[in-house]
Backbone as a printed PyTorch tensor [residue, N CA C, xyz], in Angstrom:
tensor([[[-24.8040,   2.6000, -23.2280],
         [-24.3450,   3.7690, -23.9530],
         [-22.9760,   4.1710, -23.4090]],

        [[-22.2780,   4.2900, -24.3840],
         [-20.5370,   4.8280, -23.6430],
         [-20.6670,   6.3660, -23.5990]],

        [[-20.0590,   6.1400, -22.3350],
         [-19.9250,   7.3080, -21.6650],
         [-18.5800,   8.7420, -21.4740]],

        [[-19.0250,   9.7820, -22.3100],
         [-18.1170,  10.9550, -22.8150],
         [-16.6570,  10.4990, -22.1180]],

        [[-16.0200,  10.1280, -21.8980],
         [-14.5970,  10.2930, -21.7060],
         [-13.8330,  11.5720, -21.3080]],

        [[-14.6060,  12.3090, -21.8470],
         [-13.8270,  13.8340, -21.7320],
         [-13.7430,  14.4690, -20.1520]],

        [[-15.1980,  14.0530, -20.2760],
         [-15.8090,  14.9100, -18.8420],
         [-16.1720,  13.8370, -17.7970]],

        [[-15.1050,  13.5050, -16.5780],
         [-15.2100,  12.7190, -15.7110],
         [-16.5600,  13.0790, -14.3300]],

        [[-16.8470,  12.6100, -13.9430],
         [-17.4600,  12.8400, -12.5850],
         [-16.6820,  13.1010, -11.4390]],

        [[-17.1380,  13.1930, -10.5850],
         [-16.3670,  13.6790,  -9.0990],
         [-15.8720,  12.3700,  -8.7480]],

        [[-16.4560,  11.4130,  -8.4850],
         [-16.0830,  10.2880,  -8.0110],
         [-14.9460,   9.6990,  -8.9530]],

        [[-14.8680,   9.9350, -10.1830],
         [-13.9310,   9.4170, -11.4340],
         [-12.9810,  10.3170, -10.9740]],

        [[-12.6810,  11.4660, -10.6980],
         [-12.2250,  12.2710, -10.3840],
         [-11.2940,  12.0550,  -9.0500]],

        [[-12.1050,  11.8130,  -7.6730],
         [-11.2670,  11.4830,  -6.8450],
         [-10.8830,  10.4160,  -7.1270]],

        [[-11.2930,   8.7890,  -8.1620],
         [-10.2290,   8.1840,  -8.2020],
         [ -9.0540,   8.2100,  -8.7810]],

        [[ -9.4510,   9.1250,  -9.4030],
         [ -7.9430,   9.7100, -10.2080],
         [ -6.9620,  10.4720,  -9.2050]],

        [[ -7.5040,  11.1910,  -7.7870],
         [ -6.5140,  11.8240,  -7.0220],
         [ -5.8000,  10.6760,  -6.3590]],

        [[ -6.8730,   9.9640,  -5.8830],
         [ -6.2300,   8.3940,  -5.1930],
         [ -4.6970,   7.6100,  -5.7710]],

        [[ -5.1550,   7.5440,  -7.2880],
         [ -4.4840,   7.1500,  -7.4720],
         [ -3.0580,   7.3960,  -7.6540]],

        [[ -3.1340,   8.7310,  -8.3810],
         [ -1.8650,   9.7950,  -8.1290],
         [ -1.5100,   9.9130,  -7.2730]],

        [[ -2.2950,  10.2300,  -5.6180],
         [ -1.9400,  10.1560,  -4.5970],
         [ -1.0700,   9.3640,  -4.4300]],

        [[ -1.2300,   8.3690,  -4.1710],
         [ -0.3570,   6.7490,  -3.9740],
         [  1.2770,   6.5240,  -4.6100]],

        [[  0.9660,   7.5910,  -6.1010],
         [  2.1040,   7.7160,  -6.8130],
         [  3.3740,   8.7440,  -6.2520]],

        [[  2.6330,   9.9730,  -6.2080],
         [  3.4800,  10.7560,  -5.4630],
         [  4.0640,  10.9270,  -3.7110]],

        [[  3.0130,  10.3990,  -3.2160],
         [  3.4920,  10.5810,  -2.1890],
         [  4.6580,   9.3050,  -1.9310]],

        [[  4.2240,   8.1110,  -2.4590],
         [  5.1170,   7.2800,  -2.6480],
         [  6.4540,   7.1220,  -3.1680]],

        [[  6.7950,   8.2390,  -4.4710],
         [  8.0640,   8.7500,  -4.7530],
         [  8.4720,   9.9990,  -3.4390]],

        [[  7.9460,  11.1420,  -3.1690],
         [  8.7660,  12.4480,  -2.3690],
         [  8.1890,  11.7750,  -0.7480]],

        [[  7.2810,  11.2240,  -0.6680],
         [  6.3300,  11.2940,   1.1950],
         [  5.7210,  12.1870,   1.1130]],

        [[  5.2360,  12.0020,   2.6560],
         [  4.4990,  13.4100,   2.8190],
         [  4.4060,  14.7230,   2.6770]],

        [[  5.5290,  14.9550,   3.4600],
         [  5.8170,  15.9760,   3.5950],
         [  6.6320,  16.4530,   2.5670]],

        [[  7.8170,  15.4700,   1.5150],
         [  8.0470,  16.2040,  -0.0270],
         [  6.6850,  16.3590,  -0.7790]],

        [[  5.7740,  15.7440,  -0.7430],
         [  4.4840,  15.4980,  -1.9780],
         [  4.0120,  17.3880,  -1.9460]],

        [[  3.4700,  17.6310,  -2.8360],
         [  2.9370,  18.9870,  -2.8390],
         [  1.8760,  18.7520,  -3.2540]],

        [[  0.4220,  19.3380,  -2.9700],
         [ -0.8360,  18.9760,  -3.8110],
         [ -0.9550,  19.0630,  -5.2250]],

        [[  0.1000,  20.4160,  -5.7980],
         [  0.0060,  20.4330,  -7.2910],
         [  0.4750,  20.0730,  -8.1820]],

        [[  1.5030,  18.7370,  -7.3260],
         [  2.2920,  17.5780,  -7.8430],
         [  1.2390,  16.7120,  -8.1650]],

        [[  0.4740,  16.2210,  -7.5760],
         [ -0.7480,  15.8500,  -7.5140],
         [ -1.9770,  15.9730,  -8.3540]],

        [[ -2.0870,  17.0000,  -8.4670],
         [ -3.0490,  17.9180,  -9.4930],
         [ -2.4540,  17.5220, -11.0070]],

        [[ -1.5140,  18.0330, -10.8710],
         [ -0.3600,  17.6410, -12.5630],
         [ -0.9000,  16.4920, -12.7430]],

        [[ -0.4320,  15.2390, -11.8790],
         [ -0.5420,  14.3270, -12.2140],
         [ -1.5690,  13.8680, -12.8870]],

        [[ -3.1070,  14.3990, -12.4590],
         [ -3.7570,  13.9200, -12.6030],
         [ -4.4240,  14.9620, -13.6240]],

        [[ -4.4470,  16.0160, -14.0210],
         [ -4.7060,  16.8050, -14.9520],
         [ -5.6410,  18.1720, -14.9590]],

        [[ -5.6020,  17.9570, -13.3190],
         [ -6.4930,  19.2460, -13.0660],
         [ -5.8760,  20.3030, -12.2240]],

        [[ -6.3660,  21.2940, -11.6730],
         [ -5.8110,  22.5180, -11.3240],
         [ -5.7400,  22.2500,  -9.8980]],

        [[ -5.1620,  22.7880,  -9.0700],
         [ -5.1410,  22.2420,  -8.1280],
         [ -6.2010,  22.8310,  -6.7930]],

        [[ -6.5970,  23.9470,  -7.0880],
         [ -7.9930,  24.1190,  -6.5720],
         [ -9.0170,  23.2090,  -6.4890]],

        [[ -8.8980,  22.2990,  -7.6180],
         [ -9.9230,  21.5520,  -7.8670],
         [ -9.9480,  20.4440,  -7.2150]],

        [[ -8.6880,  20.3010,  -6.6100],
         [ -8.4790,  19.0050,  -5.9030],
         [ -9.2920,  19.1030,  -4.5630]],

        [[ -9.4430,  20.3640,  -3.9740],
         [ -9.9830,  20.8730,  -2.6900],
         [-11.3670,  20.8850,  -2.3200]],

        [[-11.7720,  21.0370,  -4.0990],
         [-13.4060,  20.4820,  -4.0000],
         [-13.6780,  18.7090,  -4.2690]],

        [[-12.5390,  18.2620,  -4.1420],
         [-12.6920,  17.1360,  -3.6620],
         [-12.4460,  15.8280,  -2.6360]],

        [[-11.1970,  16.9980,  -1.7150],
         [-10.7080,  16.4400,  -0.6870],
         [-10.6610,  17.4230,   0.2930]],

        [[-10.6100,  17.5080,   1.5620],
         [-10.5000,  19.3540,   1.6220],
         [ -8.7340,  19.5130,   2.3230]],

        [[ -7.9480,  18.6090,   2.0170],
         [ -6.9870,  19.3590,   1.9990],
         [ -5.8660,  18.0980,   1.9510]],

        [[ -4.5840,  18.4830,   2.3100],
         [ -3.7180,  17.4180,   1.5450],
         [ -3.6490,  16.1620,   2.6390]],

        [[ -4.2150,  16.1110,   4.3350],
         [ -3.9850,  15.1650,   4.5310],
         [ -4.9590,  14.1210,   4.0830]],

        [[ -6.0840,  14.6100,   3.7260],
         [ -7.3440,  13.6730,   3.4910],
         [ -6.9900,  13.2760,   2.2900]],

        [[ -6.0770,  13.5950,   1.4960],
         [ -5.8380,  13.0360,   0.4860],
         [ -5.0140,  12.0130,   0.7980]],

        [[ -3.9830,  11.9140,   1.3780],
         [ -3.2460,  10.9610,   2.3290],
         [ -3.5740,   9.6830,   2.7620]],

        [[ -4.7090,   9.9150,   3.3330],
         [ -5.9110,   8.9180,   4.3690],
         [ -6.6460,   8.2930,   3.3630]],

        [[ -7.0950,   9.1820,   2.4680],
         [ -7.7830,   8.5670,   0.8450],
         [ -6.9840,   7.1220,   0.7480]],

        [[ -5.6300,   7.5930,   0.2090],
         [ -4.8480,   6.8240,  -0.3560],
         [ -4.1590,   5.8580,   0.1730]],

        [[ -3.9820,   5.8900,   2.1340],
         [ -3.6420,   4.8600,   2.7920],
         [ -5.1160,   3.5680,   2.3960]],

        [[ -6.0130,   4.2560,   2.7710],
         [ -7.1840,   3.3100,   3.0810],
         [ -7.4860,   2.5220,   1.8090]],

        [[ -7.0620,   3.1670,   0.4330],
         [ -7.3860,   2.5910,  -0.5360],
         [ -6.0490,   1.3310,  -0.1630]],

        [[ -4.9340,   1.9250,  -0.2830],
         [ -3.6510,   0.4380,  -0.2970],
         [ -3.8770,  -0.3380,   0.8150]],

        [[ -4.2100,   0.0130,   1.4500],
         [ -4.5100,  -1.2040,   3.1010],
         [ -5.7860,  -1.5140,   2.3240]],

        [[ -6.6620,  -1.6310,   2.3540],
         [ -7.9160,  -2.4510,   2.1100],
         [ -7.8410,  -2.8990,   0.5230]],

        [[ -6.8980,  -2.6280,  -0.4810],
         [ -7.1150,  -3.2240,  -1.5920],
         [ -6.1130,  -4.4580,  -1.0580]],

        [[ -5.3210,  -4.7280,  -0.2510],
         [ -4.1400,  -5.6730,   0.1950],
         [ -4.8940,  -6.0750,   1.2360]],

        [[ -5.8050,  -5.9840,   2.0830],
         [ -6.7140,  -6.6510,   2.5380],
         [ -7.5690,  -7.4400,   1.8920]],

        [[ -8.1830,  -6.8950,   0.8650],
         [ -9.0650,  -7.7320,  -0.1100],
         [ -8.5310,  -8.9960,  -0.8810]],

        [[ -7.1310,  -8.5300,  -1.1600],
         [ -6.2020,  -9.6770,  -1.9120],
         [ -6.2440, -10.5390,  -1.2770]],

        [[ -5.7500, -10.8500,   0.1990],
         [ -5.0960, -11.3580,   1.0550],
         [ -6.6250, -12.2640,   1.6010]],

        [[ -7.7090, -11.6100,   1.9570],
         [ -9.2330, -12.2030,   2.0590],
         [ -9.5210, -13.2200,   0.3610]],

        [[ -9.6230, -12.9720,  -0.4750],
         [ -9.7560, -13.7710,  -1.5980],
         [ -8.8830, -14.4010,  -1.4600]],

        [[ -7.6380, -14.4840,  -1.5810],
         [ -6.5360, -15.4240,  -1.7840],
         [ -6.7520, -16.8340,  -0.5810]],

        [[ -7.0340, -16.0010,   0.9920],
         [ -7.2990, -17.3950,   1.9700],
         [ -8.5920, -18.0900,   1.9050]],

        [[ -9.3180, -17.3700,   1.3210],
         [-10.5310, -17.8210,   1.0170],
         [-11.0270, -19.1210,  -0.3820]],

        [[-10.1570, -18.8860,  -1.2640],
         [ -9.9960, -19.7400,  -2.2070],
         [ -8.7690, -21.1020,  -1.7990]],

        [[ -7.7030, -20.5950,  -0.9850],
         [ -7.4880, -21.9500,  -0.7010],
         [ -7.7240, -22.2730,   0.7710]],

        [[ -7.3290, -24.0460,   0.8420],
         [ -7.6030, -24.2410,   1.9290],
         [ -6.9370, -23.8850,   3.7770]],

        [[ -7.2790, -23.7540,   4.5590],
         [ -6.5170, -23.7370,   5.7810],
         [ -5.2640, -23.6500,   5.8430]],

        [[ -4.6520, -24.8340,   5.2750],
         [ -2.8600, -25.1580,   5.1260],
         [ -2.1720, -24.0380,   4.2550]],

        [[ -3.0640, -23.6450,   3.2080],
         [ -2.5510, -23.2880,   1.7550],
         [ -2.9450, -21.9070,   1.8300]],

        [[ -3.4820, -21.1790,   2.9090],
         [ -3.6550, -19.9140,   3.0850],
         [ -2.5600, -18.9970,   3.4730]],

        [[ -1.6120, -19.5600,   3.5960],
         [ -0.8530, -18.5770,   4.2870],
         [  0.3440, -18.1790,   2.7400]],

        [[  0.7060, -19.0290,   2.4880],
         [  1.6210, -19.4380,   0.6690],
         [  0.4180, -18.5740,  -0.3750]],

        [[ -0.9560, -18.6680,  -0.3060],
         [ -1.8530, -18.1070,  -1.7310],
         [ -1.6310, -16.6210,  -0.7430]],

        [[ -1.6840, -16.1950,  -0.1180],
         [ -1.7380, -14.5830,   0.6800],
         [ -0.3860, -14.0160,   0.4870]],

        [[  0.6400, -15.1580,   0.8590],
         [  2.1820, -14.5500,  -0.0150],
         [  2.1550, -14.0080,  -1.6110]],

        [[  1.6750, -14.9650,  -1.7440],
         [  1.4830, -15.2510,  -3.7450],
         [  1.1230, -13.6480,  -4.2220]],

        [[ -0.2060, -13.6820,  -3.7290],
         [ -1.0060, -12.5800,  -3.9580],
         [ -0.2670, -10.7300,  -3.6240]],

        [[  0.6900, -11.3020,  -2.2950],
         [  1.3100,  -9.7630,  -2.1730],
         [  2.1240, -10.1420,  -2.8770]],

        [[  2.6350, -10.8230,  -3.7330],
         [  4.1980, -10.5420,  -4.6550],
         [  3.4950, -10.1190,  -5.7340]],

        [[  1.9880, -10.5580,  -5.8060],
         [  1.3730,  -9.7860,  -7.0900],
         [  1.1570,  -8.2890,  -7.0120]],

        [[  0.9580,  -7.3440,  -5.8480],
         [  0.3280,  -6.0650,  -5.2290],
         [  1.8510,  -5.5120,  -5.4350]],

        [[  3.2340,  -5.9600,  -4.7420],
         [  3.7970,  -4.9860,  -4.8020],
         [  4.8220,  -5.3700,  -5.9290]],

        [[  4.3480,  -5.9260,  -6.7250],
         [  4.9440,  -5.9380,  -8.2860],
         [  4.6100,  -4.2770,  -9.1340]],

        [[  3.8090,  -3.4050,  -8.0720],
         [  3.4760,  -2.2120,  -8.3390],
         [  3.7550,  -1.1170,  -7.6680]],

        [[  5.5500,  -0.7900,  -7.9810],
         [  6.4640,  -0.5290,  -6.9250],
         [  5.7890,   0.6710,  -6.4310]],

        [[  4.6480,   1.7020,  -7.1610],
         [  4.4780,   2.7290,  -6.0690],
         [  3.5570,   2.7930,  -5.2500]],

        [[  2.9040,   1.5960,  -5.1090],
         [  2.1620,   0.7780,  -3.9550],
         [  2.9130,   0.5440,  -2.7700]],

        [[  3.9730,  -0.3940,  -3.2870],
         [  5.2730,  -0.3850,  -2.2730],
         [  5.8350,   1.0130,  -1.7470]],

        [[  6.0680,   1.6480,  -2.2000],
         [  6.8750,   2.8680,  -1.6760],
         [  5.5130,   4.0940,  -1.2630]],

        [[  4.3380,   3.7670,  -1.6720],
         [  3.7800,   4.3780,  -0.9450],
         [  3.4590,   4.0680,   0.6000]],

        [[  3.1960,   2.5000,   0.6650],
         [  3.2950,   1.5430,   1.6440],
         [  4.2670,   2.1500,   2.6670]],

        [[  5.5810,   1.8170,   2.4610],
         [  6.7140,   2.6880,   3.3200],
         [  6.1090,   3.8630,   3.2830]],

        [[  5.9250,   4.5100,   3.3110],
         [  5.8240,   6.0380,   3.1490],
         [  4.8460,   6.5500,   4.3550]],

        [[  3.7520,   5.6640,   4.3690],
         [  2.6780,   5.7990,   5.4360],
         [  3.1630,   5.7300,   6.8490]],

        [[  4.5850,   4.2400,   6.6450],
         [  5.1310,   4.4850,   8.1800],
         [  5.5750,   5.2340,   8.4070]],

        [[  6.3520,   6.0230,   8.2450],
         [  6.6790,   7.1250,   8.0740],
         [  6.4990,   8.7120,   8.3930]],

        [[  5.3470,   9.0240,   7.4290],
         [  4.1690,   9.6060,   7.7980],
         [  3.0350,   9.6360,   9.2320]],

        [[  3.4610,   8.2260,   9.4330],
         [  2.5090,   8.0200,  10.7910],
         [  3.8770,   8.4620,  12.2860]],

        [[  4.7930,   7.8870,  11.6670],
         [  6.0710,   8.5350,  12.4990],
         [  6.2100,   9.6350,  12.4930]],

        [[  6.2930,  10.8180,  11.7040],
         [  6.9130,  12.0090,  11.1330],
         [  5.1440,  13.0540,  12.3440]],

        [[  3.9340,  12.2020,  12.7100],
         [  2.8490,  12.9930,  12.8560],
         [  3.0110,  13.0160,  14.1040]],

        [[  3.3410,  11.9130,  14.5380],
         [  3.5670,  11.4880,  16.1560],
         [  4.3400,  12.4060,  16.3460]],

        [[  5.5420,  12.4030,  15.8480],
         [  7.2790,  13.3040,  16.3000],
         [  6.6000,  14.9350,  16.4670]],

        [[  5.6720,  15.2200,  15.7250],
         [  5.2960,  16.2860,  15.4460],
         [  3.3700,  16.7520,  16.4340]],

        [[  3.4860,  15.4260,  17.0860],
         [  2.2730,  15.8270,  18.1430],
         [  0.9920,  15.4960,  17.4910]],

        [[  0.6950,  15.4340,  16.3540],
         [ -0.1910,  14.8690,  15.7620],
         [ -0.8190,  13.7100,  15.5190]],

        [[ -1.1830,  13.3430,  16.6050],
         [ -1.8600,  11.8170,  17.3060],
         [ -2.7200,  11.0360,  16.6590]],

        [[ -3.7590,  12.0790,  16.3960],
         [ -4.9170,  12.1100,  15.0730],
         [ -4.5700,  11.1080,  13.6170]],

        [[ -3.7540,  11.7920,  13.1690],
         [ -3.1050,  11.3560,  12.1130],
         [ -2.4140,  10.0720,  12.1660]],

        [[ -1.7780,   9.9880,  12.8390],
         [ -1.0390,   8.4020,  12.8470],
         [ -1.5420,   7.3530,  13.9150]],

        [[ -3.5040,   7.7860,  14.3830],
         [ -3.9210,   6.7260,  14.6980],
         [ -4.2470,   6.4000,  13.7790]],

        [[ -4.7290,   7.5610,  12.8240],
         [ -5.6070,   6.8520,  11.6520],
         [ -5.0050,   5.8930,  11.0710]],

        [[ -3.6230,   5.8170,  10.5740],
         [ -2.6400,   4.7140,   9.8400],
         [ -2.9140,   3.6980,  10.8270]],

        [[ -2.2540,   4.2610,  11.7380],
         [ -2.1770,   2.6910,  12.5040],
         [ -3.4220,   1.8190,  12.6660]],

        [[ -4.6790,   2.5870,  12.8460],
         [ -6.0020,   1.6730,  12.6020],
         [ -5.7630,   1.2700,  11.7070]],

        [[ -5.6840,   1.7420,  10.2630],
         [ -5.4940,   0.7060,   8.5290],
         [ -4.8030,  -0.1950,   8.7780]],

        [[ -3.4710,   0.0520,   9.1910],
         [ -2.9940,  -1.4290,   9.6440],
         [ -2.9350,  -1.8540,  10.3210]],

        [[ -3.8970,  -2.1150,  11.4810],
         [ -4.1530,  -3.0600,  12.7420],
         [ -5.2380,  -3.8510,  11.8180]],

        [[ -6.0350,  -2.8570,  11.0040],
         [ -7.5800,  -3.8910,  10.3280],
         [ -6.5600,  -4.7360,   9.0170]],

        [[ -5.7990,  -4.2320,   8.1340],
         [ -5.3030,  -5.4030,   8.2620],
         [ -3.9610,  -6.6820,   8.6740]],

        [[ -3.9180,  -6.6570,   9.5470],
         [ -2.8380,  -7.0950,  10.2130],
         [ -4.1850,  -8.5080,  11.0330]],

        [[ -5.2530,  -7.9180,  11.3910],
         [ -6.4020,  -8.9250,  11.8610],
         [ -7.2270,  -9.0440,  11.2740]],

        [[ -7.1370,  -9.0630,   9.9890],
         [ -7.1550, -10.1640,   8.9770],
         [ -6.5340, -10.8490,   8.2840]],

        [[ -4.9980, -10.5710,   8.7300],
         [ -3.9160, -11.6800,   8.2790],
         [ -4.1650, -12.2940,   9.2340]],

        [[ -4.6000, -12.1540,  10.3620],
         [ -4.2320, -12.9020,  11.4170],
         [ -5.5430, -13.9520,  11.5360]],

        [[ -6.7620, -13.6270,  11.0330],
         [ -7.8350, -14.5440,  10.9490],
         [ -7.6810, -15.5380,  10.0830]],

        [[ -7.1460, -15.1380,   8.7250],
         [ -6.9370, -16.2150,   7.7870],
         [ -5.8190, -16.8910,   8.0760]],

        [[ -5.1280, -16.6810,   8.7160],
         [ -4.3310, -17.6940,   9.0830],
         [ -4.4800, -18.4440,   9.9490]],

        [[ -5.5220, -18.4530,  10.5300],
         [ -6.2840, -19.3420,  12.1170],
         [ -6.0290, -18.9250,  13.1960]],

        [[ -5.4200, -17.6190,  13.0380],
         [ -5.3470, -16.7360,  14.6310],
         [ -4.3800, -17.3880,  15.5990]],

        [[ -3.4550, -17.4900,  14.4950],
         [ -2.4440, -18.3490,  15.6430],
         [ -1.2870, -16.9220,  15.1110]],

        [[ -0.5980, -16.5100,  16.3620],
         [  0.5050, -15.4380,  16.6850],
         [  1.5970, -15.6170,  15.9730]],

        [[  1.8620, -16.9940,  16.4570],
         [  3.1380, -17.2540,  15.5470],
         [  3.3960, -17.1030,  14.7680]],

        [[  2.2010, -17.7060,  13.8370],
         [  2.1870, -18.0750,  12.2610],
         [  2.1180, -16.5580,  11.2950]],

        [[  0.9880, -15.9590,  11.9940],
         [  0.5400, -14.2230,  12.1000],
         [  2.1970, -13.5300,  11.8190]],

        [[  3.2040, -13.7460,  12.9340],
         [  4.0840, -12.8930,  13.2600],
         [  4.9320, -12.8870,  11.9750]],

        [[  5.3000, -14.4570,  11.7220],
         [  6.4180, -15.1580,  10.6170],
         [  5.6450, -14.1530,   9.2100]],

        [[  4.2760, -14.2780,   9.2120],
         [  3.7660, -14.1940,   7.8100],
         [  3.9870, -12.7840,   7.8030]],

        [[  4.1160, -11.6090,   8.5970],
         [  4.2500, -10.3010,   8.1840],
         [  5.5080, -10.0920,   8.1330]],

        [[  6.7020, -10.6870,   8.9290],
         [  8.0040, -10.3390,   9.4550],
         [  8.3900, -10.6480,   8.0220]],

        [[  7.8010, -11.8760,   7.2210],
         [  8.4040, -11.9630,   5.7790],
         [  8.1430, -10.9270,   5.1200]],

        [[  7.0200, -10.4780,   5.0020],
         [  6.4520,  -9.4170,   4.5260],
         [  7.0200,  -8.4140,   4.3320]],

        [[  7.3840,  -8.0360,   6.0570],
         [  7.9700,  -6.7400,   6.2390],
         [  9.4930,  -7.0080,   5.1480]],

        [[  9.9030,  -7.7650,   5.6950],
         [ 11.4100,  -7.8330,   5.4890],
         [ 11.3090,  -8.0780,   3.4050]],

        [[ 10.3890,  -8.4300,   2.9580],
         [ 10.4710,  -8.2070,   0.9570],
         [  9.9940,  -6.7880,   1.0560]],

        [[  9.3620,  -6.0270,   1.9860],
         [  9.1970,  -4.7620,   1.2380],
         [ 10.7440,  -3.9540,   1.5870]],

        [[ 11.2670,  -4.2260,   3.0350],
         [ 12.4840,  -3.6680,   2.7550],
         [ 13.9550,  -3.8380,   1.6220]],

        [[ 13.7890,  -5.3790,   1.8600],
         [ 14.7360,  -5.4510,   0.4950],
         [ 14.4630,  -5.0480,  -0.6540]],

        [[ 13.1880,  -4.7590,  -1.3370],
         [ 12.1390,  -4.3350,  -2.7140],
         [ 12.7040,  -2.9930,  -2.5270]],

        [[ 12.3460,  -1.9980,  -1.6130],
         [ 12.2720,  -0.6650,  -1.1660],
         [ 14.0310,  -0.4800,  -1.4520]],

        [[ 14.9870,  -0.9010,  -1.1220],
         [ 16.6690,  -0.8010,  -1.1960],
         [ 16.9930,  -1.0320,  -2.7030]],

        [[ 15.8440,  -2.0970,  -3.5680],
         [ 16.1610,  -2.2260,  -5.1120],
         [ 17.0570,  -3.4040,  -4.9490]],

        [[ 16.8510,  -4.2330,  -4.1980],
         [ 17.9590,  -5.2670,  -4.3190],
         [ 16.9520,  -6.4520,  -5.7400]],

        [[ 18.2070,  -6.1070,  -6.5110],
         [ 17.5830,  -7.2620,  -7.6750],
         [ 17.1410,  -9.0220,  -7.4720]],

        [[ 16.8630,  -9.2970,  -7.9110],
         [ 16.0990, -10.7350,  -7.9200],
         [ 16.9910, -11.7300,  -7.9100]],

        [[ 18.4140, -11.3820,  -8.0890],
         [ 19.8580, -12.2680,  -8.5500],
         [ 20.6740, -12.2060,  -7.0380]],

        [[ 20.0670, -11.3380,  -6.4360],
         [ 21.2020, -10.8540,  -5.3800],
         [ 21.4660, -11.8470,  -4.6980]],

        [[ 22.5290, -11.9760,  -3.1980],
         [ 22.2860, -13.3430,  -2.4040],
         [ 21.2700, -12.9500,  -1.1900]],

        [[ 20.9250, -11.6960,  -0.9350],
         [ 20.1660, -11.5650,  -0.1690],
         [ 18.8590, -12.1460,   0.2630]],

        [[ 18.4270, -12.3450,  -0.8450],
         [ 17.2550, -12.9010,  -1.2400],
         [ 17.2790, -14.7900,  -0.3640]],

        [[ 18.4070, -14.8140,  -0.9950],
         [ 18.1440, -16.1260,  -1.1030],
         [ 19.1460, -16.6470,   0.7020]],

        [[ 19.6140, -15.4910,   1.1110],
         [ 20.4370, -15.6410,   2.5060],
         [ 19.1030, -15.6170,   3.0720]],

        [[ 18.5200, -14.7080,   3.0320],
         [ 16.8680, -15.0040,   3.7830],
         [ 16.0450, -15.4340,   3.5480]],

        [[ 16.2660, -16.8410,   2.9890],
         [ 15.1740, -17.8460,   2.7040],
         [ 14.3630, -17.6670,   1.9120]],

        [[ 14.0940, -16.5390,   1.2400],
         [ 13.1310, -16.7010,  -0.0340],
         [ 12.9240, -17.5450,  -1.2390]],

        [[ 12.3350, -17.8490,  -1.9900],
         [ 12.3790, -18.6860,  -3.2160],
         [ 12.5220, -18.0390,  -4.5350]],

        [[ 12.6630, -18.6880,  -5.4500],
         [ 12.6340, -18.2370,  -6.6980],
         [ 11.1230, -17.6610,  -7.1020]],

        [[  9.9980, -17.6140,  -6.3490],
         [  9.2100, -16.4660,  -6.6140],
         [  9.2840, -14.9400,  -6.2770]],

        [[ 10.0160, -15.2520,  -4.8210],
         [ 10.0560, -13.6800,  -4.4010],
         [ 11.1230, -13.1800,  -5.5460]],

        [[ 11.9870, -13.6100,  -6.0820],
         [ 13.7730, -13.4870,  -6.2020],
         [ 12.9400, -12.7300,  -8.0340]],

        [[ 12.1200, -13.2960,  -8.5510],
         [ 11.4000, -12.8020,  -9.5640],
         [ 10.2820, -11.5300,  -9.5770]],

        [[  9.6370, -11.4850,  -8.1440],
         [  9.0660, -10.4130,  -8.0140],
         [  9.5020,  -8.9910,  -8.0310]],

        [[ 11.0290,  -9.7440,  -7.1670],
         [ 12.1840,  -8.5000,  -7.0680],
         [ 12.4280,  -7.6590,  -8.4490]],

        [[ 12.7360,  -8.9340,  -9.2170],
         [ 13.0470,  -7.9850, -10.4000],
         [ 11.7420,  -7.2460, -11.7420]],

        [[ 10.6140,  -7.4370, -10.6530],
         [  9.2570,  -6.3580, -11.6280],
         [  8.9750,  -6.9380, -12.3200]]])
């Protein structure tokens, strides 16, 4: 039986903050994001958001844990379907597919950030929590790749270094791309 559309559930509900979450804080950060930027987004009042998160950092933490573990999950399917050799190239593949969804990406940045901006500000709490999301997955890049450091280090340092050029808007044509060794997949991801 299909189900009213009109009238979401709580859980339909917080995935709708999640997801907005991810959006806004990813355009202003943290500390620009406002909850009733948030609320807009998603179509409810912003009281209402409180009976479902109880306040704006848990909405935050919502939305880190959802982008770290949905890019964990990618990255687990992707080494898992190919073999040993071919795990490290299908786990690339797969993030040029994730941040082909630039406010994934810029929410992504945003968390470091955020985890910086909590520290500077004494708030320890807060930017262990990030940094746990990405230690869990950072060791599971590091399992599927056979737990070798090296290989581990190269595969994020690329990483790191397409979300910064992505994050600056450098187009898919640029020479940057291609001064740092990328291929004509990243050089296409660039351009969305």
């Amino acid at each position: 039986m299909a189900k009213d559309t009109a009238r979401k559930s709580a859980a339909e509900r917080r995935e709708s903050v999640i997801r907005a979450a991810i959006t806004e804080f990813g355009r202003s950060g943290y500390a620009g994001t406002s909850t009733a930027a948030i609320a807009r987004r998603v179509g409810v009042s912003q009281p209402y958001l409180f009976r479902l998160f109880a306040d704006k950092r848990a909405i935050f933490l919502a939305a880190a844990a959802r982008c770290t573990d949905e890019i964990r999950q990618e990255f687990e399917k992707a080494a898992g379907a190919a073999g040993p050799e071919e795990a490290g190239q299908a786990m690339g593949n797969a993030y040029l597919g994730l941040i082909g969804d630039r406010d994934r990406l810029m929410f992504q940045m945003q968390m470091y950030i955020a985890a910086h901006g909590a520290e500077a500000a004494g708030d320890h709490e807060f930017g262990e929590e990030l940094r746990g999301r990405w230690a869990d997955l950072l060791d599971a890049v590091h399992l599927a790749l056979g737990a070798d450091p090296e290989v581990t280090g190269q595969f994020m340092a690329h990483g790191m270094l397409i979300n910064v050029l992505m994050a600056l808007g450098f187009p898919g044509a640029h020479h940057v791309w291609r001064t740092c060794g990328f291929g004509e997949d990243v050089c296409v991801a660039a351009d969305g």
